[in-house]
PDB file of N, H, CA, C and O in Angstrom:
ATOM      1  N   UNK A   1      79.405 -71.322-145.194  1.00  0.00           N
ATOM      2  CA  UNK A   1      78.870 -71.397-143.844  1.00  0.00           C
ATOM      3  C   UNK A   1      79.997 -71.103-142.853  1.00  0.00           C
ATOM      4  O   UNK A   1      81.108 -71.627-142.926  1.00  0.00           O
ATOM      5  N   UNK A   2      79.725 -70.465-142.178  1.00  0.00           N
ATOM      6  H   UNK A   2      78.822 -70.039-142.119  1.00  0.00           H
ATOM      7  CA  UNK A   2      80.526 -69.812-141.051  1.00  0.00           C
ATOM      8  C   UNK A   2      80.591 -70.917-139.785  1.00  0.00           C
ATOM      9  O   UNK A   2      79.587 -71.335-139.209  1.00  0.00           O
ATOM     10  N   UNK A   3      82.239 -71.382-139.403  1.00  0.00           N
ATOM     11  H   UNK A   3      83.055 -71.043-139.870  1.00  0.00           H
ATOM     12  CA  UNK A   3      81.921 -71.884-138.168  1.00  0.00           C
ATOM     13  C   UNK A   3      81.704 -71.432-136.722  1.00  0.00           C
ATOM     14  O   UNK A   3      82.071 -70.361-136.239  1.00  0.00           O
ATOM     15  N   UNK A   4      81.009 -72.482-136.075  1.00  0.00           N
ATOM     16  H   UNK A   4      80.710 -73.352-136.467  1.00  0.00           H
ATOM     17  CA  UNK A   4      80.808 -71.168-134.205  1.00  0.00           C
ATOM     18  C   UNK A   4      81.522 -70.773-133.880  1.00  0.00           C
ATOM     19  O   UNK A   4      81.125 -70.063-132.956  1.00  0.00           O
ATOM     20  N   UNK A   5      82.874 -70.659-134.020  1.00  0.00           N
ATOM     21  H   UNK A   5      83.196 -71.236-134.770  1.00  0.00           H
ATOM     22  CA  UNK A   5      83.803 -69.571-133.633  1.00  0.00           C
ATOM     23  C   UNK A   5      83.665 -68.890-134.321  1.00  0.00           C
ATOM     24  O   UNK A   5      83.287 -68.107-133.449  1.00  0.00           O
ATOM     25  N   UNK A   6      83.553 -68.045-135.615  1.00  0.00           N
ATOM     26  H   UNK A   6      83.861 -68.680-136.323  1.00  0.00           H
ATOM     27  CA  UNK A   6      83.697 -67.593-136.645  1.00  0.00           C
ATOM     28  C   UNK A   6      82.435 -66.583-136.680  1.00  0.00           C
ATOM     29  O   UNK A   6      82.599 -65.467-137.173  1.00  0.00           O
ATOM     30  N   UNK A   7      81.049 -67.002-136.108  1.00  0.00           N
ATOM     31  H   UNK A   7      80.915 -67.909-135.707  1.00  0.00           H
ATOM     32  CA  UNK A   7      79.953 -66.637-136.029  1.00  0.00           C
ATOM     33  C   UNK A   7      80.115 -66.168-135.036  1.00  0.00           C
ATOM     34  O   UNK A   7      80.121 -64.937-135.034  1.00  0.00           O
ATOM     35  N   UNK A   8      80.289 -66.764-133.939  1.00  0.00           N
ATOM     36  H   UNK A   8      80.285 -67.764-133.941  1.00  0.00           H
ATOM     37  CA  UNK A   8      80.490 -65.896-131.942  1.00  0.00           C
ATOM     38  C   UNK A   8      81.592 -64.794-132.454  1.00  0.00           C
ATOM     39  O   UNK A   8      81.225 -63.622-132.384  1.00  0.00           O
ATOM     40  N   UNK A   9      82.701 -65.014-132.883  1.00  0.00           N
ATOM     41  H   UNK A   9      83.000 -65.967-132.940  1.00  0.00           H
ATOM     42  CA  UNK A   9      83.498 -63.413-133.088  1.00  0.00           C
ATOM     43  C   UNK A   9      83.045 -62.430-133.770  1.00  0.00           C
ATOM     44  O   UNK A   9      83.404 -61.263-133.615  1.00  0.00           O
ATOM     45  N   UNK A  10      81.893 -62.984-134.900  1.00  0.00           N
ATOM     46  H   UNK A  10      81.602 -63.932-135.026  1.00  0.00           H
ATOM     47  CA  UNK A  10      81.248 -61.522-136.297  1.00  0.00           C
ATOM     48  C   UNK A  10      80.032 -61.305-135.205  1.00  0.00           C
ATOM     49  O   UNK A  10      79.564 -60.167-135.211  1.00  0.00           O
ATOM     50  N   UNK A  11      79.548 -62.087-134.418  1.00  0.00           N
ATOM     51  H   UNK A  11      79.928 -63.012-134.413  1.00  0.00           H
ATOM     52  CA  UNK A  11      78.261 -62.014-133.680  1.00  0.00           C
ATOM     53  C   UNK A  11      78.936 -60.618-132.181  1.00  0.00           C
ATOM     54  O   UNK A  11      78.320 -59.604-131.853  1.00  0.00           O
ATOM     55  N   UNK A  12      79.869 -60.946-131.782  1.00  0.00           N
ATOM     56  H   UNK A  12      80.369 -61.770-132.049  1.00  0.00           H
ATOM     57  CA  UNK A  12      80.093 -60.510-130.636  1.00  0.00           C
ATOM     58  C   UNK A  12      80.838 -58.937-131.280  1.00  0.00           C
ATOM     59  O   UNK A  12      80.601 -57.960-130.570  1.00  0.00           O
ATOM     60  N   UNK A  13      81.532 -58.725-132.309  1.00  0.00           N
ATOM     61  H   UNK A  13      81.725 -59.519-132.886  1.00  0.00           H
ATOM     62  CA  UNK A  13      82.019 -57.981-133.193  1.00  0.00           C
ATOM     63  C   UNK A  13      80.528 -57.119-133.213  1.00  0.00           C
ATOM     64  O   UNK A  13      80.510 -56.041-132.621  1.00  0.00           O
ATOM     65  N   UNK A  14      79.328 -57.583-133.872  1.00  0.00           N
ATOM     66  H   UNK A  14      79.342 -58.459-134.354  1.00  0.00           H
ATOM     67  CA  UNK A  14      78.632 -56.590-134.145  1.00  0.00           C
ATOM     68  C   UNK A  14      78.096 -55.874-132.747  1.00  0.00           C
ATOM     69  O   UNK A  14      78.109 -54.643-132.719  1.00  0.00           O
ATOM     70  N   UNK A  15      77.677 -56.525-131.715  1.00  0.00           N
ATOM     71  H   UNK A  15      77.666 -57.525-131.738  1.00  0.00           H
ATOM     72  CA  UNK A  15      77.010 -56.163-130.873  1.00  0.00           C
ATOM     73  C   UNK A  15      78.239 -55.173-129.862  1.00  0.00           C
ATOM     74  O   UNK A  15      77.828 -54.501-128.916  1.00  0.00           O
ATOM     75  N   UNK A  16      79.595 -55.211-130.193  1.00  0.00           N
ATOM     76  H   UNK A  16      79.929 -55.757-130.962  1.00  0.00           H
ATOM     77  CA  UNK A  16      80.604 -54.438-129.080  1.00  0.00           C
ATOM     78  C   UNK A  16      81.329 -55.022-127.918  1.00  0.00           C
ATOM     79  O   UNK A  16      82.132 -54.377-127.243  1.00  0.00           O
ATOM     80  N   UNK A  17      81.020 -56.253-127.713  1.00  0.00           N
ATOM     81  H   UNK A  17      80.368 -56.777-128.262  1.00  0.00           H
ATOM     82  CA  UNK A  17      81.842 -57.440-126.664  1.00  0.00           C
ATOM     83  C   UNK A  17      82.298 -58.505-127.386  1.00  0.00           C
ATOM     84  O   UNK A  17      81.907 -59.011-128.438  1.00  0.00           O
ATOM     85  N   UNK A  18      83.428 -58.821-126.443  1.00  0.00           N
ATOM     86  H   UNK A  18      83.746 -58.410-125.588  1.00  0.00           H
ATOM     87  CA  UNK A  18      84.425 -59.635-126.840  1.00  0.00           C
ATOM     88  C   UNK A  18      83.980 -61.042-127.123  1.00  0.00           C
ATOM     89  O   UNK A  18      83.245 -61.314-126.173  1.00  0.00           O
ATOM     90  N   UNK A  19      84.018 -61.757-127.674  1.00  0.00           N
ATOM     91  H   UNK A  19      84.615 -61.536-128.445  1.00  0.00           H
ATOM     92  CA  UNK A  19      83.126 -63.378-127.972  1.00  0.00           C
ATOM     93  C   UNK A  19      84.372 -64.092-126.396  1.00  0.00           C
ATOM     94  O   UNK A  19      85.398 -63.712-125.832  1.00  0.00           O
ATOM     95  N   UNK A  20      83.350 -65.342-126.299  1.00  0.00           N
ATOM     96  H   UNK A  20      82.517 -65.652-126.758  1.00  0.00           H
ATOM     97  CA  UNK A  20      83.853 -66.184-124.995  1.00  0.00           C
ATOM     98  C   UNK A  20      85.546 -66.929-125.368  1.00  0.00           C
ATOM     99  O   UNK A  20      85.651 -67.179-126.569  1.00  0.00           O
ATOM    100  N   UNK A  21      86.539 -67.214-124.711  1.00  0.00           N
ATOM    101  H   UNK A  21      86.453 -67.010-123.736  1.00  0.00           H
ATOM    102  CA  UNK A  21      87.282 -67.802-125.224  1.00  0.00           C
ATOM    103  C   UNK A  21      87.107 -69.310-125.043  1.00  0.00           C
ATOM    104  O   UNK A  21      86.327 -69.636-124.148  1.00  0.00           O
ATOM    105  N   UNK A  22      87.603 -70.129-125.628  1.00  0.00           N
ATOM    106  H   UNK A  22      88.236 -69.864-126.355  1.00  0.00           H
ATOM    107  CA  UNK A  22      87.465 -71.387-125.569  1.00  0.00           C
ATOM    108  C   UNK A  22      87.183 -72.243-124.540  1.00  0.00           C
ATOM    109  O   UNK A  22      86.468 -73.238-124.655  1.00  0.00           O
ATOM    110  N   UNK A  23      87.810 -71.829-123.381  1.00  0.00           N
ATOM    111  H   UNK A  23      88.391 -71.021-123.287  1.00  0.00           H
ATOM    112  CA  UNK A  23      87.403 -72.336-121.864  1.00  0.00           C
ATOM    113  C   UNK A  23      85.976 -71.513-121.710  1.00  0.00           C
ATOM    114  O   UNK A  23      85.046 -72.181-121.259  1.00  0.00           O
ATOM    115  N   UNK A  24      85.830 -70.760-121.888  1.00  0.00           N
ATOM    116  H   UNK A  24      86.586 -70.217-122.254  1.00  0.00           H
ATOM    117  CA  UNK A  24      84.398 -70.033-121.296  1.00  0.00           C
ATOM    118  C   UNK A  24      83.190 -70.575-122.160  1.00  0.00           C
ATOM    119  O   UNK A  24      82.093 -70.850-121.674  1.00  0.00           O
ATOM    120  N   UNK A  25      83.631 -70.740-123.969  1.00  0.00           N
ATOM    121  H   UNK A  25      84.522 -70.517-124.364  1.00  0.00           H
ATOM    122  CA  UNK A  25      82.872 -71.463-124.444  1.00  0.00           C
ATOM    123  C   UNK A  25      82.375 -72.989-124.414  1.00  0.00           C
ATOM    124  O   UNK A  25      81.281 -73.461-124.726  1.00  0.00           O
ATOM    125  N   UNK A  26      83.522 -73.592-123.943  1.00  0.00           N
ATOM    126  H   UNK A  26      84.410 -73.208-123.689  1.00  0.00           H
ATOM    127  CA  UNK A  26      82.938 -75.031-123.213  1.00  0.00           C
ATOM    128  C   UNK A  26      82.128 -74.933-121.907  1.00  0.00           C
ATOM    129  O   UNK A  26      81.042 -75.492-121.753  1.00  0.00           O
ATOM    130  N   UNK A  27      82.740 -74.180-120.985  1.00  0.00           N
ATOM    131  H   UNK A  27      83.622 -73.726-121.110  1.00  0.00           H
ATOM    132  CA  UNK A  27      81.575 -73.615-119.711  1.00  0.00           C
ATOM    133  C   UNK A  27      80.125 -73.292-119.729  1.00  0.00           C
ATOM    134  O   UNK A  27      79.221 -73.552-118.934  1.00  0.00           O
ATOM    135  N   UNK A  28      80.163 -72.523-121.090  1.00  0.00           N
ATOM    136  H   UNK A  28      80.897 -72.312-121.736  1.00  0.00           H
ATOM    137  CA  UNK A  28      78.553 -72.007-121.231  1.00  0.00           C
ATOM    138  C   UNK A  28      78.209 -73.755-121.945  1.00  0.00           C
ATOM    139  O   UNK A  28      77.191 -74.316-121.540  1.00  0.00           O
ATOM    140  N   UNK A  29      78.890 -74.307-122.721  1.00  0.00           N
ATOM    141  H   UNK A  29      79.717 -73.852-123.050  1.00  0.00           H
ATOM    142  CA  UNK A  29      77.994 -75.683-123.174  1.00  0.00           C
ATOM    143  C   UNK A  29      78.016 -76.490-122.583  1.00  0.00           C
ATOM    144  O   UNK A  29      77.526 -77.536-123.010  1.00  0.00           O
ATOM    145  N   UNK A  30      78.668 -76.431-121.124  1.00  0.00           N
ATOM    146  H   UNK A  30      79.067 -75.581-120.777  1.00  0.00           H
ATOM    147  CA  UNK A  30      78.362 -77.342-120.523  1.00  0.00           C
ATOM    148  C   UNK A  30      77.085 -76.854-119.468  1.00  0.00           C
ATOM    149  O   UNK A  30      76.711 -77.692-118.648  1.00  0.00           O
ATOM    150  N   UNK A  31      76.481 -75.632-119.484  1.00  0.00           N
ATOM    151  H   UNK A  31      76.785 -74.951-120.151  1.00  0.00           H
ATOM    152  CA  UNK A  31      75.876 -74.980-118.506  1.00  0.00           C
ATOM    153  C   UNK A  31      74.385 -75.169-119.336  1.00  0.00           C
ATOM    154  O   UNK A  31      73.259 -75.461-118.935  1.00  0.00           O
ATOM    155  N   UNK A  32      74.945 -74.855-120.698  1.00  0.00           N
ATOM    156  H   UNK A  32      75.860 -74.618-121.024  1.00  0.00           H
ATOM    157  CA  UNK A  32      73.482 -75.302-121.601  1.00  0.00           C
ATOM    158  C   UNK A  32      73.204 -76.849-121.386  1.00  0.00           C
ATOM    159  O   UNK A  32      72.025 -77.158-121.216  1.00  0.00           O
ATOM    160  N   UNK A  33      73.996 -77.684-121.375  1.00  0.00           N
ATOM    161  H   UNK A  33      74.954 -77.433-121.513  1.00  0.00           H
ATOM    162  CA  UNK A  33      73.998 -79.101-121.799  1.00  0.00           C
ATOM    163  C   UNK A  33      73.281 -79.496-120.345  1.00  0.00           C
ATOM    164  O   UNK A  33      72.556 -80.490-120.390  1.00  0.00           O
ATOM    165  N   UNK A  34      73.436 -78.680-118.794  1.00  0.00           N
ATOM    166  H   UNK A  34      74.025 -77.872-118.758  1.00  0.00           H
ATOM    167  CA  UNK A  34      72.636 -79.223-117.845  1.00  0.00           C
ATOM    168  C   UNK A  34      71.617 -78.516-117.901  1.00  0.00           C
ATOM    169  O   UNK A  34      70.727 -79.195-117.389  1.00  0.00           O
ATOM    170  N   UNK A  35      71.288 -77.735-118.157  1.00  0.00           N
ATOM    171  H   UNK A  35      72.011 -77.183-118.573  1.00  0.00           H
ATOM    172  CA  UNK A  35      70.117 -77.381-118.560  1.00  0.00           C
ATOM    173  C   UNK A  35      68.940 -77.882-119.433  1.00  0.00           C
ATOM    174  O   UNK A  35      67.750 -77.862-119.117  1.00  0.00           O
ATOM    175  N   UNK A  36      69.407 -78.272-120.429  1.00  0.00           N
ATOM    176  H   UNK A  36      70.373 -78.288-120.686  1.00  0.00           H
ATOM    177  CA  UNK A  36      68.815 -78.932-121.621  1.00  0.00           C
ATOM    178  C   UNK A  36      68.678 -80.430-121.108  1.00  0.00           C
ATOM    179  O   UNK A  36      67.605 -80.914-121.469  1.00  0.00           O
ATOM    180  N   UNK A  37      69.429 -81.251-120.406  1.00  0.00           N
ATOM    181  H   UNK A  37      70.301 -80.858-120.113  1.00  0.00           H
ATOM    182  CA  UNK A  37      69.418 -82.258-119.809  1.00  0.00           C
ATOM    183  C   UNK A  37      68.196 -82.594-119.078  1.00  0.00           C
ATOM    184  O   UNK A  37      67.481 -83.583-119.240  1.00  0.00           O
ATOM    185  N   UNK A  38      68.013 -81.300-117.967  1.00  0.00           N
ATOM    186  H   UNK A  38      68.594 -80.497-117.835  1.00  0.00           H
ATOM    187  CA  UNK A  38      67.483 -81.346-116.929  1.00  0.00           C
ATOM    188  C   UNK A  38      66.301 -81.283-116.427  1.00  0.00           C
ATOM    189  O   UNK A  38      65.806 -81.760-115.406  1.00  0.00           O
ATOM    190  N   UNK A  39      65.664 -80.250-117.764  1.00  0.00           N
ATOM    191  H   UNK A  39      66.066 -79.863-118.593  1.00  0.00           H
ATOM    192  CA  UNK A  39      64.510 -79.585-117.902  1.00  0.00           C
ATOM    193  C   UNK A  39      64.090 -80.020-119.396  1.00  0.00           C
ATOM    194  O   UNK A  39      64.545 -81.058-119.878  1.00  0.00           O
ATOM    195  N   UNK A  40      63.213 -79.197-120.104  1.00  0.00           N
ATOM    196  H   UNK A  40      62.844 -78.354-119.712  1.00  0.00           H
ATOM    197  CA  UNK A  40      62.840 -78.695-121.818  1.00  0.00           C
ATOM    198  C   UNK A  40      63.996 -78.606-122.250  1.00  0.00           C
ATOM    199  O   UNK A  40      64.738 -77.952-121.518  1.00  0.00           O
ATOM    200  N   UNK A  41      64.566 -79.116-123.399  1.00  0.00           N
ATOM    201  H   UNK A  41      63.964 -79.648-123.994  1.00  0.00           H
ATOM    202  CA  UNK A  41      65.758 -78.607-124.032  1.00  0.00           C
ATOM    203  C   UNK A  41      65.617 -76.752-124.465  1.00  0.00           C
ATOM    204  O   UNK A  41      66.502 -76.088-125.004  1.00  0.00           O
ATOM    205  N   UNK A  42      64.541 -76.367-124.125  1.00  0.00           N
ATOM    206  H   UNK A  42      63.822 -76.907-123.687  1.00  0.00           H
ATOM    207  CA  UNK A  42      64.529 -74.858-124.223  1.00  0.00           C
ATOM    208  C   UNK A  42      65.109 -73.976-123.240  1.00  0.00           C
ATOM    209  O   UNK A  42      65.666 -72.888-123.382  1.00  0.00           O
ATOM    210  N   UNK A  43      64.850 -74.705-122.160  1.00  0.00           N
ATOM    211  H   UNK A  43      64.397 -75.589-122.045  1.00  0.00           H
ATOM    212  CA  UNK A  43      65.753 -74.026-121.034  1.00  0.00           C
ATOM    213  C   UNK A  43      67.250 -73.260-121.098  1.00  0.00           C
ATOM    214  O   UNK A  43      67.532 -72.161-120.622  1.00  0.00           O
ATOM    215  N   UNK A  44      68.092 -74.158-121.814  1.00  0.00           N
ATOM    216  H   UNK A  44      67.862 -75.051-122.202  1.00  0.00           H
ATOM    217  CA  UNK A  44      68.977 -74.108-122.249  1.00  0.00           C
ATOM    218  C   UNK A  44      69.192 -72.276-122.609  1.00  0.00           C
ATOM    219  O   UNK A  44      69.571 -71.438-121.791  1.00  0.00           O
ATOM    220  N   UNK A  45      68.872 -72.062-123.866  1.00  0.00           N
ATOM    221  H   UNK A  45      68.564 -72.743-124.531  1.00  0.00           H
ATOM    222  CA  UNK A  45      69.437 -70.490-124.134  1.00  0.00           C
ATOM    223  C   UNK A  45      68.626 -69.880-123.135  1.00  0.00           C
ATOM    224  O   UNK A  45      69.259 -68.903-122.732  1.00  0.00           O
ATOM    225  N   UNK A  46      67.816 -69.947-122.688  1.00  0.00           N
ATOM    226  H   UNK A  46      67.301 -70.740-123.015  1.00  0.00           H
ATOM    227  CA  UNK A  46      67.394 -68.910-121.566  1.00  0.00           C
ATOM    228  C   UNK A  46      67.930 -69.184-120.668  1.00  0.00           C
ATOM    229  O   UNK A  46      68.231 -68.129-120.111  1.00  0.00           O
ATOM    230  N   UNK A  47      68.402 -70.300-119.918  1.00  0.00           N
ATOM    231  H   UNK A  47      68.159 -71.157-120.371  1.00  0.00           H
ATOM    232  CA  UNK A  47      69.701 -70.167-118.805  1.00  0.00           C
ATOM    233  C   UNK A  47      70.648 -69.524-118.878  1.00  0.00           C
ATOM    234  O   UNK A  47      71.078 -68.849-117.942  1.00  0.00           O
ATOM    235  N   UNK A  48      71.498 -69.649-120.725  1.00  0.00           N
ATOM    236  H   UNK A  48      71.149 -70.197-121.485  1.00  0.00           H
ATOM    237  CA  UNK A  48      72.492 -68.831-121.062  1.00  0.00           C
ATOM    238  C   UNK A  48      72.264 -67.469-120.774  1.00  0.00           C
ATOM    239  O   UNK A  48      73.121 -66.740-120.275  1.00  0.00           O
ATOM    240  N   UNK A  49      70.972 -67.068-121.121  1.00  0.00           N
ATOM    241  H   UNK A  49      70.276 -67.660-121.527  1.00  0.00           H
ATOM    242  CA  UNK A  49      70.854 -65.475-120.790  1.00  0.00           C
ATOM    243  C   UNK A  49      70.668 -65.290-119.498  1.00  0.00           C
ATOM    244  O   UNK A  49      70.989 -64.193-119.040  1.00  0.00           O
ATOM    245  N   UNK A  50      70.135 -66.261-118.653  1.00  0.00           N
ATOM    246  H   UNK A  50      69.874 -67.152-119.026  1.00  0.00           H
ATOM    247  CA  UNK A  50      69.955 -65.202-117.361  1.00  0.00           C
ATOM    248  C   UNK A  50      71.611 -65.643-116.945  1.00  0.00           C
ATOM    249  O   UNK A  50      72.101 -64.734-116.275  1.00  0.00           O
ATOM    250  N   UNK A  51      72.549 -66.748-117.159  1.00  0.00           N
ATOM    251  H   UNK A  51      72.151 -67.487-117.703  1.00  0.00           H
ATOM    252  CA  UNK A  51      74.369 -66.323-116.772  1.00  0.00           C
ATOM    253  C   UNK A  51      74.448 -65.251-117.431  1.00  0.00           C
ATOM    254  O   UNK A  51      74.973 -64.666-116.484  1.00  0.00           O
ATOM    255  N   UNK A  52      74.376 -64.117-118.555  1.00  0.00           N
ATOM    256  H   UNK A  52      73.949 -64.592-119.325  1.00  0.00           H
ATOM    257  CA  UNK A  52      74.722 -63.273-119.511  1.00  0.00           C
ATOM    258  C   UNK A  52      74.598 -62.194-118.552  1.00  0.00           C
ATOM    259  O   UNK A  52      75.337 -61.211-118.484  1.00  0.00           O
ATOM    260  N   UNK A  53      73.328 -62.532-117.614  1.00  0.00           N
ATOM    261  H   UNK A  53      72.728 -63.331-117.669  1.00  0.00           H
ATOM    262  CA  UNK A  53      72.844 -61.023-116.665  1.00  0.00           C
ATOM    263  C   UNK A  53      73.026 -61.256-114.967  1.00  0.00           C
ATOM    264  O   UNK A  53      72.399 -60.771-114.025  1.00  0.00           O
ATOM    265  N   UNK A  54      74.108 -62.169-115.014  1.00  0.00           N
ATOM    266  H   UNK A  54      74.618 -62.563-115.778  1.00  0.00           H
ATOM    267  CA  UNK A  54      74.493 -62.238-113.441  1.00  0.00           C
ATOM    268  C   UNK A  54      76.148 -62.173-113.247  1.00  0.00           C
ATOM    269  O   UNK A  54      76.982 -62.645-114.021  1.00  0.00           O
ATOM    270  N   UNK A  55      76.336 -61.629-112.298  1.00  0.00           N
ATOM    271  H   UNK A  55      75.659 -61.246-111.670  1.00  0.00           H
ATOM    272  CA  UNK A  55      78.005 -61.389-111.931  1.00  0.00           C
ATOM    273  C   UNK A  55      78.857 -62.736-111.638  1.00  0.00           C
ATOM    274  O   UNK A  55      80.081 -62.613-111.582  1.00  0.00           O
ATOM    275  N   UNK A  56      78.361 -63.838-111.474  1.00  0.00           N
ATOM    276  H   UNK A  56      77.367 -63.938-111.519  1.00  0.00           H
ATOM    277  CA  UNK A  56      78.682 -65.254-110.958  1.00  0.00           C
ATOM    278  C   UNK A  56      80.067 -65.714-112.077  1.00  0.00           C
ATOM    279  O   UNK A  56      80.601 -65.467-113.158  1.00  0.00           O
ATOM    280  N   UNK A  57      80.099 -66.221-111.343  1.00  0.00           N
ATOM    281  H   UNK A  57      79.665 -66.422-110.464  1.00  0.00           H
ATOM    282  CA  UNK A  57      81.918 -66.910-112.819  1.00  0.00           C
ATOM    283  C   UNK A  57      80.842 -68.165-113.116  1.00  0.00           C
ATOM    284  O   UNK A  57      79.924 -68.672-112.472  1.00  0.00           O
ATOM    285  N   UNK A  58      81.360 -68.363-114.251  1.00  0.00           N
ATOM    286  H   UNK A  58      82.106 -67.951-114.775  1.00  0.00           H
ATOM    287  CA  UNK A  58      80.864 -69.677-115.128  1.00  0.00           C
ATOM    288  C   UNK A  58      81.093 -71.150-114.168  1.00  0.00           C
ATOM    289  O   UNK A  58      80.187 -71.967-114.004  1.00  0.00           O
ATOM    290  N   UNK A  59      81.997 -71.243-113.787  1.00  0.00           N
ATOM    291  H   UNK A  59      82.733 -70.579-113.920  1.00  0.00           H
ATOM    292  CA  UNK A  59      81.748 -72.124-112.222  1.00  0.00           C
ATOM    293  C   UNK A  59      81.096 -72.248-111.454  1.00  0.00           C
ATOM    294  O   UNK A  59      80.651 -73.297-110.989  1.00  0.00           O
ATOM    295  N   UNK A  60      80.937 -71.381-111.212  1.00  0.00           N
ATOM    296  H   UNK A  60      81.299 -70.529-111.589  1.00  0.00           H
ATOM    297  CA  UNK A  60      79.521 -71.061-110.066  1.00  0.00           C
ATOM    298  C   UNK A  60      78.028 -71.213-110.605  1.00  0.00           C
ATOM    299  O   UNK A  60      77.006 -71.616-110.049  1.00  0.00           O
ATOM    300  N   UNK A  61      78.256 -70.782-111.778  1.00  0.00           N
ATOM    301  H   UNK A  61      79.086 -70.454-112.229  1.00  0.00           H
ATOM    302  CA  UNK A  61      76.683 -70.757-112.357  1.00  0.00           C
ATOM    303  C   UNK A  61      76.240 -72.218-113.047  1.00  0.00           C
ATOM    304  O   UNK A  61      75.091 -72.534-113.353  1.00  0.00           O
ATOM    305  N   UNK A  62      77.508 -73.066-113.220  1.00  0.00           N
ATOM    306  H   UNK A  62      78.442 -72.809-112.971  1.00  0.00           H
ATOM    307  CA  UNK A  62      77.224 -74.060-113.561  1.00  0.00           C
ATOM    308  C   UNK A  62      77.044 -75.118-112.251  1.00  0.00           C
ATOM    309  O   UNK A  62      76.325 -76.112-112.354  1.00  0.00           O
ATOM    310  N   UNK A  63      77.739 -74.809-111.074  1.00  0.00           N
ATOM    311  H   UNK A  63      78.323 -74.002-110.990  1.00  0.00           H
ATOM    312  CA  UNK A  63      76.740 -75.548-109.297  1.00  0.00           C
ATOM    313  C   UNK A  63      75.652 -75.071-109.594  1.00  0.00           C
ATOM    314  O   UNK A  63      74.874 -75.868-110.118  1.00  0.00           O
ATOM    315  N   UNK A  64      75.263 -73.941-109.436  1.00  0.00           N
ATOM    316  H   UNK A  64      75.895 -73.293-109.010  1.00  0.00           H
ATOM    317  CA  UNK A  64      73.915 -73.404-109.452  1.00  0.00           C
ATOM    318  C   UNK A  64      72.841 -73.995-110.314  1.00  0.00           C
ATOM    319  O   UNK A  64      71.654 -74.103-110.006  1.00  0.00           O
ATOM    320  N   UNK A  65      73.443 -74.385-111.499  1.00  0.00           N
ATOM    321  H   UNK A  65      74.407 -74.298-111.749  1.00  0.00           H
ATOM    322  CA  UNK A  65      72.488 -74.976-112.407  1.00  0.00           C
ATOM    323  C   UNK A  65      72.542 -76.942-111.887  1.00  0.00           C
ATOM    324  O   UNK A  65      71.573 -77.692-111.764  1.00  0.00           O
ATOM    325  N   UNK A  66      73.352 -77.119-111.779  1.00  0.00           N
ATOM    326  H   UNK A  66      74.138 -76.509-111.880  1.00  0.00           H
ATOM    327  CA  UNK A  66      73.689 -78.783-111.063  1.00  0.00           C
ATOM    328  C   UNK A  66      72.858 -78.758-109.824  1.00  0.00           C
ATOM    329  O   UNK A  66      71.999 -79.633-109.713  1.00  0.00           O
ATOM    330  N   UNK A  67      73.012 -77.784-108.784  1.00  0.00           N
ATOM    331  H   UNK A  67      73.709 -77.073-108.874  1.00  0.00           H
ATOM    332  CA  UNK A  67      72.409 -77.614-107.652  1.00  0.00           C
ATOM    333  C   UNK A  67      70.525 -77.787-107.748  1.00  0.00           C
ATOM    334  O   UNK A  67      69.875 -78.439-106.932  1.00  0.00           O
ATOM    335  N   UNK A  68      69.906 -77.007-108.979  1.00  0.00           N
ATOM    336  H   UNK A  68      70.433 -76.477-109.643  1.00  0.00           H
ATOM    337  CA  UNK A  68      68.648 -76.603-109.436  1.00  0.00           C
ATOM    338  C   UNK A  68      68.736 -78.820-109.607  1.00  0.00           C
ATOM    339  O   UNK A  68      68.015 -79.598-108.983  1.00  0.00           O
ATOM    340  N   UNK A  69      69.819 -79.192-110.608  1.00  0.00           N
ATOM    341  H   UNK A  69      70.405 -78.559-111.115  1.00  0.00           H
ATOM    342  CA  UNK A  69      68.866 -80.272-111.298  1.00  0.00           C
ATOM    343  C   UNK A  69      69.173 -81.251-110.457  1.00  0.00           C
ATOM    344  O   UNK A  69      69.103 -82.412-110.858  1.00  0.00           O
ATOM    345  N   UNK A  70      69.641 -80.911-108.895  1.00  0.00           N
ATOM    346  H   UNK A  70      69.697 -79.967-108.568  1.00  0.00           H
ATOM    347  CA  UNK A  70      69.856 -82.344-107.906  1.00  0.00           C
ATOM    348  C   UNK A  70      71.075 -83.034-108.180  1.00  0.00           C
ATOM    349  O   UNK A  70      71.370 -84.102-107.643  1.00  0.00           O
ATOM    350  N   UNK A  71      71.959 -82.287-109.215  1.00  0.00           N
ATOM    351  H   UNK A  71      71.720 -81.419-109.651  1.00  0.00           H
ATOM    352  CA  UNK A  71      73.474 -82.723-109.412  1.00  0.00           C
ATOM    353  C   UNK A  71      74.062 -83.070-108.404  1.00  0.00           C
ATOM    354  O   UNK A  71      74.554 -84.178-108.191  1.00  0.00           O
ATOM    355  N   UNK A  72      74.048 -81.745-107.409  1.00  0.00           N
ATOM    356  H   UNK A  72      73.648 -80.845-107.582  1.00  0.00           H
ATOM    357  CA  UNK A  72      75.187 -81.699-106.608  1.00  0.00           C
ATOM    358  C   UNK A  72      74.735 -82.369-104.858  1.00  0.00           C
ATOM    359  O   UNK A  72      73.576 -82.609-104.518  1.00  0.00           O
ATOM    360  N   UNK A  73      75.367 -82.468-104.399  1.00  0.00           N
ATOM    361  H   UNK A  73      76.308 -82.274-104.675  1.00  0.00           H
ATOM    362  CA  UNK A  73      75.656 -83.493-103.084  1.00  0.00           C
ATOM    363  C   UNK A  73      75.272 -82.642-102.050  1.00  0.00           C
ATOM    364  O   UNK A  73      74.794 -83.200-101.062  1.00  0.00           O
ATOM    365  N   UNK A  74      75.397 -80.997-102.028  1.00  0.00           N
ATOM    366  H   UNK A  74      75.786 -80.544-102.830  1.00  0.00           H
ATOM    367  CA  UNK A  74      74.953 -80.014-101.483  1.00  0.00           C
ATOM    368  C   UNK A  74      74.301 -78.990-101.252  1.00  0.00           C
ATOM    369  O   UNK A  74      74.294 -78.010-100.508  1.00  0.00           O
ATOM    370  N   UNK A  75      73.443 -79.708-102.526  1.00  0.00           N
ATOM    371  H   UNK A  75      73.449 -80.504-103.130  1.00  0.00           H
ATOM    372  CA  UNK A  75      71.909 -79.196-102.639  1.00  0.00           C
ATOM    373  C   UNK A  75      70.664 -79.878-101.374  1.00  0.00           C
ATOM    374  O   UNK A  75      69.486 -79.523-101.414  1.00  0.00           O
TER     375      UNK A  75
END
């Protein structure tokens, strides 16, 4: 059995992009984890994909997702 690093590099390898590095991969689980929190735990990979198809830094998209679930103070 392959671990998630191991799988995100043969995964990102086949498709032609670079897999996330370790800071970016805690970013996206923490972006899944408010998601999944917040809503359906299904939400989750489909949040990941619509960050996959927006220009936003992983910072931003994770207010944005805090902002959606009443996280943030400036929502």
């Amino acid at each position: 059995m392959l671990t998630r690093d191991e799988w995100l590099a043969q995964f990102a390898s086949q498709i032609g992009v670079e897999p996330p590095s370790e800071s970016e991969a805690e970013q996206l689980l923490d972006l899944a984890a408010e998601s999944a929190h917040a809503s359906e735990r299904t939400a989750a990979p489909i949040a990941c994909w619509i960050a996959g198809r927006s220009s936003l830094s992983l910072p931003d998209l994770l207010r944005a997702a805090q902002d959606v679930s009443g996280q943030n103070a400036s929502a």
